[in-house]
C-alpha positions in Angstrom: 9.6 20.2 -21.4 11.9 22.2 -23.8 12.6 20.7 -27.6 14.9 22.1 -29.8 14.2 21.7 -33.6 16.8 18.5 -35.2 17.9 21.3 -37.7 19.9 23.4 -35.1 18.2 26.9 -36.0 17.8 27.5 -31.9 14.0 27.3 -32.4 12.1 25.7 -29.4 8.9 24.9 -28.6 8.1 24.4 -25.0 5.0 22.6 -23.4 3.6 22.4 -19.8 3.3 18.2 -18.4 2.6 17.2 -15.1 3.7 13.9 -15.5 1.0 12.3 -13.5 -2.6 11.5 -13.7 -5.3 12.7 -11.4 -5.3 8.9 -10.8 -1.5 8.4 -10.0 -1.4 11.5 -7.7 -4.8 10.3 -5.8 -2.8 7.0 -5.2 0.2 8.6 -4.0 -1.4 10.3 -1.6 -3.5 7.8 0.0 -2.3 6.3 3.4 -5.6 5.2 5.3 -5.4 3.4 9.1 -7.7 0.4 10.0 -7.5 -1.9 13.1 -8.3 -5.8 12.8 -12.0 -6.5 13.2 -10.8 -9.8 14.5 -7.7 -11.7 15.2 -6.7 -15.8 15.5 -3.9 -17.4 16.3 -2.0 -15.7 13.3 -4.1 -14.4 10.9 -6.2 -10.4 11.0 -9.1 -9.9 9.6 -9.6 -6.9 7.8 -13.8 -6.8 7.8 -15.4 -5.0 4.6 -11.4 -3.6 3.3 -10.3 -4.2 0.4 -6.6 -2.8 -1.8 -7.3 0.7 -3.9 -7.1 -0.3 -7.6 -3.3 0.6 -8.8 -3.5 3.5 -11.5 -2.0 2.8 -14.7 1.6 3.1 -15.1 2.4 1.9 -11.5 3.5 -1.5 -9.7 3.1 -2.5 -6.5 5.6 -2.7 -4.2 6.1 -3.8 -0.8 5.5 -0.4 1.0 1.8 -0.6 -0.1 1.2 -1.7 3.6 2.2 -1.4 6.8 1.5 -3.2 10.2 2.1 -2.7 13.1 1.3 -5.3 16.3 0.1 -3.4 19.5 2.5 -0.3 18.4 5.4 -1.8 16.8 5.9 -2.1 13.4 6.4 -5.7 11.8 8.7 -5.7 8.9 7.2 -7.4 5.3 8.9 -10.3 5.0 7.4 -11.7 8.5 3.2 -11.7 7.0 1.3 -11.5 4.1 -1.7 -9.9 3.0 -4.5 -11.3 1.0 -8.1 -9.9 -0.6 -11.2 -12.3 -0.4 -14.4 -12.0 -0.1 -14.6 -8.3 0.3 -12.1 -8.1 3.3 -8.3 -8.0 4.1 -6.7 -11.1 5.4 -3.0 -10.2 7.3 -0.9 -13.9 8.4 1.9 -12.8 10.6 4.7 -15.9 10.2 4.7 -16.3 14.0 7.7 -18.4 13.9 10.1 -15.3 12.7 8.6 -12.3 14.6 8.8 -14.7 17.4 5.5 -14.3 19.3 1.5 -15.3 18.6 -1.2 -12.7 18.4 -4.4 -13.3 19.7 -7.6 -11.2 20.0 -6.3 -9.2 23.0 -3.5 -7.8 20.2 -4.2 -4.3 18.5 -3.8 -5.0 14.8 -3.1 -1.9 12.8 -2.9 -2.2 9.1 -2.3 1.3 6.8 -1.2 1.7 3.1 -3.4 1.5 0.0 -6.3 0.0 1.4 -10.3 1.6 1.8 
């Protein structure tokens, strides 16, 4: 960052930022993989997972996760996710993606998750 003093003399200053925290940079970089430790009609369970706490200064947005349904990805507006009791819960709206899942299914769920 370069700052020029307000009188105009062409004196500067300049400092060194990074801009993000340890934190920030951690959660960037985090994109870990699990498969459902069981699966129902339309809901994955997600046994002992739980979301990474979001650093300070961020939001969550929708590409936090990603699933994917024996290889093929399933876009977010066709399931939610959930936290309780210490695991991940995953519904898939059956009716849009057009198909059920049941326990012979491969769930895959990746993002910001541990």
């Amino acid at each position: 960052v370069r700052t020029f003093d307000a009188s105009g003399g062409g004196s500067s200053s300049a400092s060194a930022t990074t801009g993000l925290s340890a934190d920030q940079i951690t959660y960037l970089n985090t994109n870990n993989t699990f498969i459902a430790d069981s699966v129902s009609t339309n809901t994955a369970t997600f046994t002992g997972i739980q979301f990474i706490q979001v650093p300070a200064g961020f939001t969550v947005g929708v590409e936090r996760f990603s699933l994917y349904i024996n290889g093929q990805f399933i876009p977010k507006q066709h399931y939610t996710v959930s936290e309780a009791g210490g695991n991940i819960n995953v519904v898939v709206n059956t009716t849009s993606t057009e198909f059920a899942i049941d326990s012979g299914d491969e769930i895959v769920l990746t993002g910001k998750i541990q």
